[in-house]
C-alpha positions in Angstrom: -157.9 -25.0 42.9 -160.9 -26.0 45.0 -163.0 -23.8 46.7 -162.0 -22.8 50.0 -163.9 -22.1 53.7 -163.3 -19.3 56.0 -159.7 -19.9 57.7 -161.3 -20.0 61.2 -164.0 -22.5 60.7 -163.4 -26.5 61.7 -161.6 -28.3 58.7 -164.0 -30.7 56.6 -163.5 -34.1 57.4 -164.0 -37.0 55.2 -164.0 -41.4 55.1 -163.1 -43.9 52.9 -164.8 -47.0 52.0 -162.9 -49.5 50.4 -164.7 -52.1 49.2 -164.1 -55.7 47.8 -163.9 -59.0 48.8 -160.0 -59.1 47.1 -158.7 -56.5 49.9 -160.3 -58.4 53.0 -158.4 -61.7 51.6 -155.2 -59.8 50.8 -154.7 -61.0 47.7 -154.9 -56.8 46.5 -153.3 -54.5 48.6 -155.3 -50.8 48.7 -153.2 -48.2 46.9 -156.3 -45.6 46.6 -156.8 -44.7 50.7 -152.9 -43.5 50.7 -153.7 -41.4 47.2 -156.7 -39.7 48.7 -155.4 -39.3 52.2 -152.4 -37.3 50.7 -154.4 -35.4 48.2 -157.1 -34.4 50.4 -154.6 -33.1 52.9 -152.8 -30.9 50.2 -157.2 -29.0 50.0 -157.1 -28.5 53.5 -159.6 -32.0 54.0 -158.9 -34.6 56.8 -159.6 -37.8 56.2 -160.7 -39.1 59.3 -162.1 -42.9 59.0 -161.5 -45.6 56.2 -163.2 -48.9 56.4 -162.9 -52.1 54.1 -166.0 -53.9 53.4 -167.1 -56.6 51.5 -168.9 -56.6 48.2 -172.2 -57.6 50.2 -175.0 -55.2 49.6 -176.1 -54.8 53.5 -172.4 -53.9 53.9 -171.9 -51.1 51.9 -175.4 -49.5 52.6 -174.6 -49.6 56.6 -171.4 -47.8 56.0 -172.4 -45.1 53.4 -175.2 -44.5 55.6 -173.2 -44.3 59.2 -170.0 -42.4 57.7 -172.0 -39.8 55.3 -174.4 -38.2 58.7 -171.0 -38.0 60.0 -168.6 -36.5 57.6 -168.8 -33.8 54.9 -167.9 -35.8 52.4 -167.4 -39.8 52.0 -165.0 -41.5 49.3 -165.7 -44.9 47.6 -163.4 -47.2 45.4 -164.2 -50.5 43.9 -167.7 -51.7 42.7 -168.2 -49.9 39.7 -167.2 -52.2 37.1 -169.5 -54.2 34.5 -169.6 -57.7 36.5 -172.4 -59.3 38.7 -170.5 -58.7 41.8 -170.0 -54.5 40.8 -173.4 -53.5 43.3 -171.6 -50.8 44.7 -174.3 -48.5 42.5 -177.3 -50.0 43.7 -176.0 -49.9 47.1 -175.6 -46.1 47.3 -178.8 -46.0 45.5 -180.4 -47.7 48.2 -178.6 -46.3 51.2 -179.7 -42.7 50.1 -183.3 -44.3 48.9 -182.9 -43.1 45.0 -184.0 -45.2 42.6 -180.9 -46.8 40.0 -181.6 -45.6 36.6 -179.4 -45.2 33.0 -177.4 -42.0 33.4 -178.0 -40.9 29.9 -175.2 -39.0 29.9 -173.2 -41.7 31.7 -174.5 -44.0 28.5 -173.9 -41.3 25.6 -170.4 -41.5 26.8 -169.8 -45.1 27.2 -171.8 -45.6 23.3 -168.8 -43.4 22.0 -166.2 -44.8 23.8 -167.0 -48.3 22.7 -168.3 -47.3 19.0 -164.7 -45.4 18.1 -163.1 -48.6 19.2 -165.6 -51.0 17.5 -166.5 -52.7 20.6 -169.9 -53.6 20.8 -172.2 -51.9 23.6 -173.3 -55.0 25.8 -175.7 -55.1 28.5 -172.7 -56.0 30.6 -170.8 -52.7 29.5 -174.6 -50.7 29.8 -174.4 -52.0 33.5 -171.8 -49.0 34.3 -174.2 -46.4 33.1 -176.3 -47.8 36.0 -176.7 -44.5 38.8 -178.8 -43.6 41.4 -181.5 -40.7 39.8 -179.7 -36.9 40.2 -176.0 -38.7 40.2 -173.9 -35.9 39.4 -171.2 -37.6 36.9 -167.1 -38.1 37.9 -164.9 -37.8 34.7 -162.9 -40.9 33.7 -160.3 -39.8 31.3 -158.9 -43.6 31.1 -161.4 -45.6 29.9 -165.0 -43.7 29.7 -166.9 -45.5 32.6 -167.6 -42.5 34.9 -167.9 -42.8 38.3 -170.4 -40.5 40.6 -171.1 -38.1 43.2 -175.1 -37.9 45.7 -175.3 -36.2 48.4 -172.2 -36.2 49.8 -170.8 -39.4 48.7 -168.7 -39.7 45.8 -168.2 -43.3 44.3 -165.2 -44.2 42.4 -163.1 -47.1 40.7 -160.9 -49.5 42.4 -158.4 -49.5 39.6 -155.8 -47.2 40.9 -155.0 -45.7 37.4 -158.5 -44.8 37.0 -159.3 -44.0 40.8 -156.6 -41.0 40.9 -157.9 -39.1 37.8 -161.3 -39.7 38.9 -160.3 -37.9 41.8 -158.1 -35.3 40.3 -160.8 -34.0 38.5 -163.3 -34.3 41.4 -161.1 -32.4 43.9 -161.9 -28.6 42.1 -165.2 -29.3 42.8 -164.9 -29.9 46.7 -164.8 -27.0 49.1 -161.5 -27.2 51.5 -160.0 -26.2 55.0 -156.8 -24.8 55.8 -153.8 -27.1 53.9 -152.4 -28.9 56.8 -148.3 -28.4 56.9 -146.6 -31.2 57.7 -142.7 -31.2 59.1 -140.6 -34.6 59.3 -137.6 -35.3 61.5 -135.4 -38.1 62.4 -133.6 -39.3 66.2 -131.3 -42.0 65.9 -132.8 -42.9 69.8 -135.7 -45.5 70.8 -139.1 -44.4 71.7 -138.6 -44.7 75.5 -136.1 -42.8 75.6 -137.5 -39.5 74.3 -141.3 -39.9 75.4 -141.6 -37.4 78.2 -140.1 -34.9 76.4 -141.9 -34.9 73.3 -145.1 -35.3 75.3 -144.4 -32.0 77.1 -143.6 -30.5 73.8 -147.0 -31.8 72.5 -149.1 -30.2 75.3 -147.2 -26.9 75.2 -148.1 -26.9 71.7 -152.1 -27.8 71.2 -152.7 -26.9 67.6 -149.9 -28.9 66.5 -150.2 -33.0 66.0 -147.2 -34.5 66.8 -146.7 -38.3 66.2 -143.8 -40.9 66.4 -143.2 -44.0 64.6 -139.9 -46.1 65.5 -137.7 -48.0 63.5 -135.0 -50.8 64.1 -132.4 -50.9 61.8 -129.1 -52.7 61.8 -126.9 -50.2 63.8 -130.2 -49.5 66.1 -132.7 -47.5 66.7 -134.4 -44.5 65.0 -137.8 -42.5 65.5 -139.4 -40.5 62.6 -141.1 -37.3 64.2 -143.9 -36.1 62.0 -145.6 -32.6 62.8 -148.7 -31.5 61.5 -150.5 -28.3 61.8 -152.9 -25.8 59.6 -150.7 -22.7 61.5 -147.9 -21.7 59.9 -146.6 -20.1 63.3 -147.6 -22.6 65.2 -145.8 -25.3 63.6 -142.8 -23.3 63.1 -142.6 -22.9 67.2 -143.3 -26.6 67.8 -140.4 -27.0 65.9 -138.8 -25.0 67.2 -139.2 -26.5 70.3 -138.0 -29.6 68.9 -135.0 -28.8 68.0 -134.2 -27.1 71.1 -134.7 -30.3 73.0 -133.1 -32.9 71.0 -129.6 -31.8 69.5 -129.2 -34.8 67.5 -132.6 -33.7 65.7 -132.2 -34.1 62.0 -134.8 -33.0 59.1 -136.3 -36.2 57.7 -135.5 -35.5 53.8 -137.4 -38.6 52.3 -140.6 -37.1 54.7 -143.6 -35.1 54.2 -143.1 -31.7 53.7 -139.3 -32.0 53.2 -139.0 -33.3 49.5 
């Protein structure tokens, strides 16, 4: 488990930064921001921001820069790899003014990776080695290349495979909030139709987010209800609420927090 705050004290926030020039066409669909949203919410983390930016060097710099004086902690994916076009390194380097250096511990592992599979050590593969000085390494179990935590930034792979047990072994290290608990429902009625009362039942009920998202299917409408709160109690009472108010009010099984 990660480490944990004091119950009472704000819940750490976090961003994303997504980068490559593949997501902003749309020929590759992000898979990692939905992972790490989900997985940081499980520590008690909220992710609060994601951007997508190019692989332009300016780019990343500005947002590692404007989202780490921000949040506690900033997420990267993509960048990493052994091409021209991987800067993402030497663009944390230079947003946090560290020079880029051979991890040697980042290299030790990458020389036996490649030597037990009798693939030769290239300058293109040594190029993932490349870290800003006092990187603190992040394990990857899949195929050696490791990505990296400074300050509080923590640089990943874009491959979604390698991205998720880069985090999983990252998140023990990462000091969480309060879990937020999340309850799903379902109202076979439109939005319009139920907005003044669910708006009442959100400002009777501060310390619980309540959001809708509407549907149209075939034989009409239906709104998904999703609550979200880091008190027990007080999510149970906005519930409670709910379900005193709309009798139609059915658990959303396929939701968060209900299967």
């Amino acid at each position: 488990m990660s480490p944990s705050r004091d119950s009472s004290s704000p819940a750490p926030t976090a961003a994303m930064i997504v980068i490559g020039d593949e997501l902003l066409s749309g020929r590759t669909r992000d898979a990692n921001t939905p992972h790490l949203a989900q997985a940081l919410e499980k520590i008690g983390i909220r992710l609060r921001e994601v951007r997508i930016v190019p692989d332009e060097t300016e780019a990343i710099v500005e947002a590692v820069r404007a989202l780490s004086a921000v949040h506690d902690h900033v997420f990267t994916s993509g960048g990493i790899g052994p091409t021209h076009d991987d800067i993402t390194a030497d663009a944390v380097a230079r947003a946090f003014d560290r020079p880029i250096e051979i991890n040697p511990e980042a290299h030790a592992r990458l020389a036996a990776f490649y030597e037990a599979r009798g693939i030769e050590m290239n300058p293109a593969r040594l190029r993932m080695a490349r870290m800003p000085a006092g990187a603190r390494l992040i394990d990857n179990p899949v195929s050696a290349a490791p990505g990296f935590s400074i300050e509080n930034v923590h640089v990943m792979a874009g491959v979604p495979s390698i991205f998720r047990e880069m985090l999983a072994g990252l998140l023990p290290r990462l000091t969480g909030g309060a879990p937020l608990l999340v309850r799903g429902f379902l109202l076979r009625r439109p939005e319009g139709e139920i907005a003044a009362a669910l708006g009442a039942i959100a400002a009777a009920h501060p310390d619980v987010a309540i959001g809708s998202y509407p549907s149209f299917r075939a034989d009409g409408h239906e709104t998904r209800i999703v609550l979200r709160s880091a008190l027990p109690a007080a999510l149970e009472a906005a519930c409670q609420a709910l379900t005193a108010a709309f009798a139609d009010l059915v658990p959303d099984e396929h939701g968060p927090g209900n299967g």
